[in-house]
N, C-alpha and C positions, 0 to 999 in steps of 0.2 A: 633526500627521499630515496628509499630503495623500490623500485619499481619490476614488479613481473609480468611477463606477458605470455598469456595463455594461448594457445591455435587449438580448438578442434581438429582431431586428425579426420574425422568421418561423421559417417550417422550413427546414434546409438540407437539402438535397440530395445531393451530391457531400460525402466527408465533410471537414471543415477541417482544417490542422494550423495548431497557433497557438502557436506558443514564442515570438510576439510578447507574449504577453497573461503578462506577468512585471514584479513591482516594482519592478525594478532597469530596464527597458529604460522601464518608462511615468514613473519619476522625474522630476519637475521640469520633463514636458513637458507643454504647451498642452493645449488639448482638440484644437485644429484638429491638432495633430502628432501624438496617438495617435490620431485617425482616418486617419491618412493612413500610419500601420506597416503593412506586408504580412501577410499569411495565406496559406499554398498553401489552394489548391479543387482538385485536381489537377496538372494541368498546368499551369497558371496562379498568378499573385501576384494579391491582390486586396486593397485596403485594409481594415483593419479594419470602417471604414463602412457596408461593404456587407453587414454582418452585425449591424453593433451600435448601440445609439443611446449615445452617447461623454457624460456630464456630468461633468465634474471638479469636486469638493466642497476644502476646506482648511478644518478644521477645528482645527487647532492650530500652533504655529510645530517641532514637532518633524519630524526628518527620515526617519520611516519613510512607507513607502506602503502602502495598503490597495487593496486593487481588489475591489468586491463587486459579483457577477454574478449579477441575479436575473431568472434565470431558468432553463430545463433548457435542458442544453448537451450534451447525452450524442452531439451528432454531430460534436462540436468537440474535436477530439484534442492533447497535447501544452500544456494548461494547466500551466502555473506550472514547466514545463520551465527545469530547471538553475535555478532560482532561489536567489538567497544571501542574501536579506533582506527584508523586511516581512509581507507577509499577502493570502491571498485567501481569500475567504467565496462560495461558490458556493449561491444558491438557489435548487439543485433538483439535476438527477445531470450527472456529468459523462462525458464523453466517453476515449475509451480514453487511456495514456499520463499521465494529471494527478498532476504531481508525479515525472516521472521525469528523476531524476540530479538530484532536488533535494540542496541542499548547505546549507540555512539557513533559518529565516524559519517561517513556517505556512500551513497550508493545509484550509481546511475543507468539506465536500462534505453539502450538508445532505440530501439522496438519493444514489443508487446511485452509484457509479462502476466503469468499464469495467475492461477486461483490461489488464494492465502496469499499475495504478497504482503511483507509486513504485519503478520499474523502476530499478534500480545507484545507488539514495538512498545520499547519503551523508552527511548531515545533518538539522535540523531535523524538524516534526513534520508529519502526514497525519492528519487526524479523517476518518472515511468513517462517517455516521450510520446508512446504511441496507446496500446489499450490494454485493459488491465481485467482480469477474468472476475469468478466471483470473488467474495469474502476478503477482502480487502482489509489490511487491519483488525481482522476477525480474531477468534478463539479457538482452542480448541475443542473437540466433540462434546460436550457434557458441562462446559463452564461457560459464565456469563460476564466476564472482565475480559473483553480484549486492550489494543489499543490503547496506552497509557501515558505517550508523551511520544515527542517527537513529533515529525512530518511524513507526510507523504503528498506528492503531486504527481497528476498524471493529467498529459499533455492531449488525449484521446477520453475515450470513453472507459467505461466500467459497470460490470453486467451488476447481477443481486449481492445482496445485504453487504454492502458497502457497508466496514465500519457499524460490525452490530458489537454491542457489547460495549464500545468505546467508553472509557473514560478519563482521557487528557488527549492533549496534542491537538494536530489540526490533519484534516483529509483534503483536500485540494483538488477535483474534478472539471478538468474544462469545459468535458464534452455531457454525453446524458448521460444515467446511471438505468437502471432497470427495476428488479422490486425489493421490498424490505429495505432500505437505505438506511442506517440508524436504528435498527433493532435493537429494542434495548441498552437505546442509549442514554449513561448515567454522566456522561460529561463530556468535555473536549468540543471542536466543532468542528461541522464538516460541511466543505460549500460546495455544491452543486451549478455550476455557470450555465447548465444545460439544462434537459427537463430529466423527468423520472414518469414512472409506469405509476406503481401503487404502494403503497404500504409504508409511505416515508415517515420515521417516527415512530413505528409502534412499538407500543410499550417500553417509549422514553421515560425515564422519571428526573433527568437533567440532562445539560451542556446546550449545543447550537446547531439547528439544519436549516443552510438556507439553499432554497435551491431558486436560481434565477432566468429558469424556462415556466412549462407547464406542469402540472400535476395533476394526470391523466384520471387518477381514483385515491381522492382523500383518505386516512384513515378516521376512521370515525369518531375516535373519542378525544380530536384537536377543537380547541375552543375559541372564538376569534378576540383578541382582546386591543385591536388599534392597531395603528399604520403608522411606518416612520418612513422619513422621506430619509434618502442616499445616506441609510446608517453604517456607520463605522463597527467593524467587530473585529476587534484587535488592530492588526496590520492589515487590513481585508477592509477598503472604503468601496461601497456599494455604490449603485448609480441608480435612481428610480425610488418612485414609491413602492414598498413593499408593505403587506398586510402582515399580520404579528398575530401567530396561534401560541395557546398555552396544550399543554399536555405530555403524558395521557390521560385524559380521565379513564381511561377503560380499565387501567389496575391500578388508579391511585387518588383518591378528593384532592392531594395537592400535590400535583406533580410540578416537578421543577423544568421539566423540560421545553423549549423554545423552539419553534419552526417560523422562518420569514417565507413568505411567499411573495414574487415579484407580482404585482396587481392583486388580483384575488387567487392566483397559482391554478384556476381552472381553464380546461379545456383538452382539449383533443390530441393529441401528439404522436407522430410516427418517429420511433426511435432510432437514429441507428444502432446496428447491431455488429459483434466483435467478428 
């Protein structure tokens, strides 16, 4: 395993996008060569350098790469972008976008990370230890396919539309989520072990939401169709009776979409917030 280890030299400023800083692009290059891959700062290209202190480790004759970044990064957007194999280990929070339109490989966020993480993932896995902004496995502005396989888990909360657009993979939420959870969601499933605000589900026409707190403001066009006692959904064994909604109806006579709610998912809830 060829392993690189990134330092922040400072604070940045102007915020970075870095879909430089991926396994597949730092492979088998120098130290002098990944100092010298670009970064937009705005308007501008700037060498990795100018942000990071560059040590390449090798540690094994095998050919995966590991890139571990310790330090907080949360103004460095666009980590581990499109990546299709190895591993990044971030020590501390990351910056918005980490891990969006990832397609393979791992990626671990041992603090917060930003809004878009996992944006149109269509593989491999996202550990987010602490909490995780909006749009979560979202889209970009104007389309409605995010989310298409893969993982994500985060260890904390997660503010709106978690996982709109989703359709494969699984979302993994320990703590609460906030509104629109499941916007339009056509597949995959995403489980909530906390509660949520409002809007969870709307205008699903498939896949799975369960969320296993409260659910502060139902959406409307959820239908109740039966309770199952501690159901199983996939590798995900549930604990309790939960009640079993169909929908939407509000855009579809037969929607394919599924929401568990733990008892009847009413009542009241103060949430935390990120």
């Amino acid at each position: 395993m060829e392993e690189i280890l990134l330092k922040p030299k400072g604070d940045v400023g102007i915020m970075i996008e870095a879909e430089a800083i991926n396994p597949e692009i730092f492979a088998a290059k120098s130290q002098e060569e990944i100092e010298q891959l670009l970064v937009w700062q705005g308007p501008v290209q700037l060498p990795i350098s100018e942000f990071f202190d560059v040590e390449v480790m090798v540690s094994d004759g095998s050919e995966e790469t590991s890139i571990i970044i310790d330090g907080d990064v949360t103004r460095v957007k666009h980590i581990g972008h499109g990546m299709k194999t190895g591993k990044i280990e971030i020590h501390g929070s990351a910056g918005m976008h980490v891990g969006s339109e990832m397609i393979g490989g791992s990626i671990l966020v041992k603090g917060n990370a930003g809004s878009w993480a996992g944006m149109e993932m269509k593989g491999g896995q996202l550990n987010i230890a602490g909490n995780a902004g909006d749009h979560v496995g979202w889209v970009y502005r104007g389309s409605w396919r995010g989310m298409s396989g893969g993982k994500i888990e985060i260890d904390g909360n997660a503010r709106s539309q978690l996982g709109g657009g989703i359709t494969g993979g699984e979302i993994i939420v320990s703590g609460n989520v906030e509104n629109f959870s499941g916007i339009r969601q056509g597949g995959g499933l995403i489980l909530i072990k906390g509660s949520a605000i409002r809007g969870v589900g709307a205008e699903m026409t498939g896949g799975t939401i369960v969320v296993c707190g409260e659910i502060k403001q139902f959406s409307p066009g959820f239908v109740q169709t039966g309770s199952e006692n501690n159901p199983k959904l996939g590798e995900n064994q549930l604990d309790g009776i939960f009640t079993k909604f169909a929908g939407d109806y509000a855009i579809s006579k037969n929607p394919k979409g599924i929401l568990y709610a733990f008892g009847n998912g009413w009542g009241v809830v103060s949430l935390w917030r990120l």
